[in-house]
Every structure is written in C-alpha cells, then in structure tokens.
C-alpha positions as CSV (number, residue, x, y, z in Angstrom):
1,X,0.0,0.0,0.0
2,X,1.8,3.9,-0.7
3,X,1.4,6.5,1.4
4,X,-0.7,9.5,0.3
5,X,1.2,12.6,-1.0
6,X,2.5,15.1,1.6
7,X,1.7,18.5,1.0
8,X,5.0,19.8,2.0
9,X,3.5,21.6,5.1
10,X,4.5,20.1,8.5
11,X,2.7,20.2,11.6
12,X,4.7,23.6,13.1
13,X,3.6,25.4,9.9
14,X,0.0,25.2,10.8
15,X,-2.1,28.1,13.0
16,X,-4.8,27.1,14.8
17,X,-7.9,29.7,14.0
18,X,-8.9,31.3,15.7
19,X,-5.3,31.2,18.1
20,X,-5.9,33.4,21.1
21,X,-4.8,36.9,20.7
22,X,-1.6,36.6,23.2
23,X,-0.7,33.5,20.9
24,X,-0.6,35.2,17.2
25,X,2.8,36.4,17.3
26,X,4.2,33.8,18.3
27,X,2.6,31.5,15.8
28,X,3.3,33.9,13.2
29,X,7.5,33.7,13.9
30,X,7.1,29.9,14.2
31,X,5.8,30.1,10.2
32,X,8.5,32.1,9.4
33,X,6.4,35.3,9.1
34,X,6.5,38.3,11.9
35,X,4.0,41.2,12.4
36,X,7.3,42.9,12.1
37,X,8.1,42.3,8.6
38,X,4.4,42.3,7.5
39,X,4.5,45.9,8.9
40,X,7.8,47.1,7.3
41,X,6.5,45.5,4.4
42,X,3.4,47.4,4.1
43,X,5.4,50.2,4.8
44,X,7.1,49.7,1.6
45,X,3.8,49.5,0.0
46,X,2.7,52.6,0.7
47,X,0.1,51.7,4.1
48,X,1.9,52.7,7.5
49,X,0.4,51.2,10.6
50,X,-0.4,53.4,12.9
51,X,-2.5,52.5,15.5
52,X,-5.7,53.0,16.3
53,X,-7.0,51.6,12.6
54,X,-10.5,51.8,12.4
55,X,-13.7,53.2,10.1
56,X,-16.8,53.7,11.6
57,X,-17.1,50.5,14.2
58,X,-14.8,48.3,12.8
59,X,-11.1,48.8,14.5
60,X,-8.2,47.1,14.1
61,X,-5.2,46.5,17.2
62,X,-2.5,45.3,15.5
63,X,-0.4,45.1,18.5
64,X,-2.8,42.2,19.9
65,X,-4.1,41.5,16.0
66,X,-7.7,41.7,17.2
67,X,-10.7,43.1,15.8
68,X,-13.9,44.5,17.2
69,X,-16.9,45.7,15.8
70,X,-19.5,47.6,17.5
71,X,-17.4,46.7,20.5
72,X,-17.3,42.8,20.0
73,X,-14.6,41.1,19.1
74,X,-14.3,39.3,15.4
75,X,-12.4,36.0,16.0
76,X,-10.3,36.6,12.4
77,X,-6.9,34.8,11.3
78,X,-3.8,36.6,11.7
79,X,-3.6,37.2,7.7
80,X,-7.1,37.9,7.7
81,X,-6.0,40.5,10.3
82,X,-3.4,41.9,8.3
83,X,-5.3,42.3,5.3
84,X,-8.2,44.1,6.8
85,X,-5.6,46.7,8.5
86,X,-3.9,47.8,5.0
87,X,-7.2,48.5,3.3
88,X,-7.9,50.8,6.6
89,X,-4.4,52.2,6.5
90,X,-4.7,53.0,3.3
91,X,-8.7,53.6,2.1
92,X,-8.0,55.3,-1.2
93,X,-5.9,53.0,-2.3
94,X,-6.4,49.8,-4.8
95,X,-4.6,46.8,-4.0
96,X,-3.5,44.6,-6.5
97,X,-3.5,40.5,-5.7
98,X,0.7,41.0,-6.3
99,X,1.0,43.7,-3.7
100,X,-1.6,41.7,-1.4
101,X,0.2,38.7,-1.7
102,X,3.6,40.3,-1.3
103,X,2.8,42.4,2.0
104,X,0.7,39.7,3.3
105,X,2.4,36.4,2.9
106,X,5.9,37.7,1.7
107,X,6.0,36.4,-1.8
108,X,4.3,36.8,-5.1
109,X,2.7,33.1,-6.0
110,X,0.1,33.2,-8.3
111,X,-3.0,31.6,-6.0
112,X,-6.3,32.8,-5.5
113,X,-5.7,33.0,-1.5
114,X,-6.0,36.4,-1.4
115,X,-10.0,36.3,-3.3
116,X,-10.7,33.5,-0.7
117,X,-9.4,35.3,2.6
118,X,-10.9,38.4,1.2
119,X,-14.3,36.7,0.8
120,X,-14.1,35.1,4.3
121,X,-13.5,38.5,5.5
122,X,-16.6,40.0,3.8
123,X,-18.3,36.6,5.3
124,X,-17.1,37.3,8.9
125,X,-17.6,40.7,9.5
126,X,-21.0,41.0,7.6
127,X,-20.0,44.5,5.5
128,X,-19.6,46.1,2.1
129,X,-16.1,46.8,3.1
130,X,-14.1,46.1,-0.2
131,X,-15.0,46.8,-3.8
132,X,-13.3,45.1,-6.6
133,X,-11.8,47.5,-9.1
134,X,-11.8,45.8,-12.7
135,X,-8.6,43.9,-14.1
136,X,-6.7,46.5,-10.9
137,X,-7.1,44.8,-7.3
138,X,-9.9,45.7,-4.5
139,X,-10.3,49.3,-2.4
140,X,-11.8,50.1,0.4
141,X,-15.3,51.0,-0.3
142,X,-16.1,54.7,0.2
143,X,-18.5,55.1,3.0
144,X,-22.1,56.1,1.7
C-alpha cells in the first residue's frame, strides 16, 4: 500500500484559527512570518500602521491582531488580520493581488488565496467593506 502525498507543510507550519490573541505572534514567527516584517512591508507598500486603525465601528489592534466591531470582538486569522488593517491604513488605495500577496504572505505566488481570505473577510464581519476595481485589485469601499 503507498502512502498519500504530503503537502509539503509540517505540523509547526499550521495556525490554529482562531489562536488566542496573546498566541498570534508567536505562531506567526514559528511560520517564518512576523507582524514585524508584515508591517515594514506594508510600509514599503505605501500603508503605514499606525494605530488606532478603524472606520466607523470596525477597528483594528495590530499590537494584539484583534478586531472589534460595535465593541465585540471578530475572531479573524492573523492574515485575515493583516489584510483588513492595509485596506484601513490606506482607504484610497487599490490593491492589486501581487501587492496583497507580497505584503501579506511575503511572496508573489500566483494563487487565489488572497479572493478566498478576502471573501471570508466580507463573510465574517458581515459588511460592504471592499469593492473590486476591474482587471486592478480591491479598495476600500467609500462610506455612503
């Protein structure tokens, strides 16, 4: 009998979701990703992180990476976390799945991961918060 075909990921390259919020760092180095490089690179980008992030209800701590709206808590995943905070750190500008993928996750693969984390986003926090700018990337949406 052969053994089914590993993925390539191990077991230390896995996050629980949703990790508890003192946990997320720390899970975040162990993938070989830190808040501190995700934040340099969306410095880069053009999206500096400055704290309090927030539009209307919704803010972002990206100290603790947690989210509340209307004063609950969103249980989110860290990336999920860092992608809402540079469409708030930056609302006028359009993201392209490149740039996304680069500040987010460090590289530039070619993967829809970025239209699936984006659409559990919009699934989790129950708003209009991102409009899809044709053949250029997704915005924040402009507050009507």
């Amino acid at each position: 009998m052969t053994q089914p075909a590993r993925t390539g990921h191990t077991r230390a390259q896995h996050i629980p979701t949703p990790a508890s919020a003192e946990r997320r760092p720390a899970l975040l180095r162990a993938v070989g990703t830190s808040p501190a490089a995700f934040s340099t690179r969306a410095a880069e980008a053009g999206a500096p992180l400055t704290a309090p992030l927030a539009v209307g209800d919704l803010t972002v701590d990206l100290e603790a990476y947690v989210v509340t709206l209307g004063g609950e808590t969103v249980q989110l995943s860290p990336r999920q976390v860092e992608l809402l905070a540079l469409f708030l750190a930056a609302p006028r500008k359009v993201w392209s799945r490149e740039q996304l993928h680069w500040v987010c996750w460090g590289d530039t693969s070619r993967s829809r991961r970025v239209d699936v984390q984006l659409c559990r986003l919009r699934a989790r926090l129950g708003l209009g918060l991102f409009r899809n700018v044709r053949d250029r990337g997704w915005a924040l949406q402009a507050a009507s």
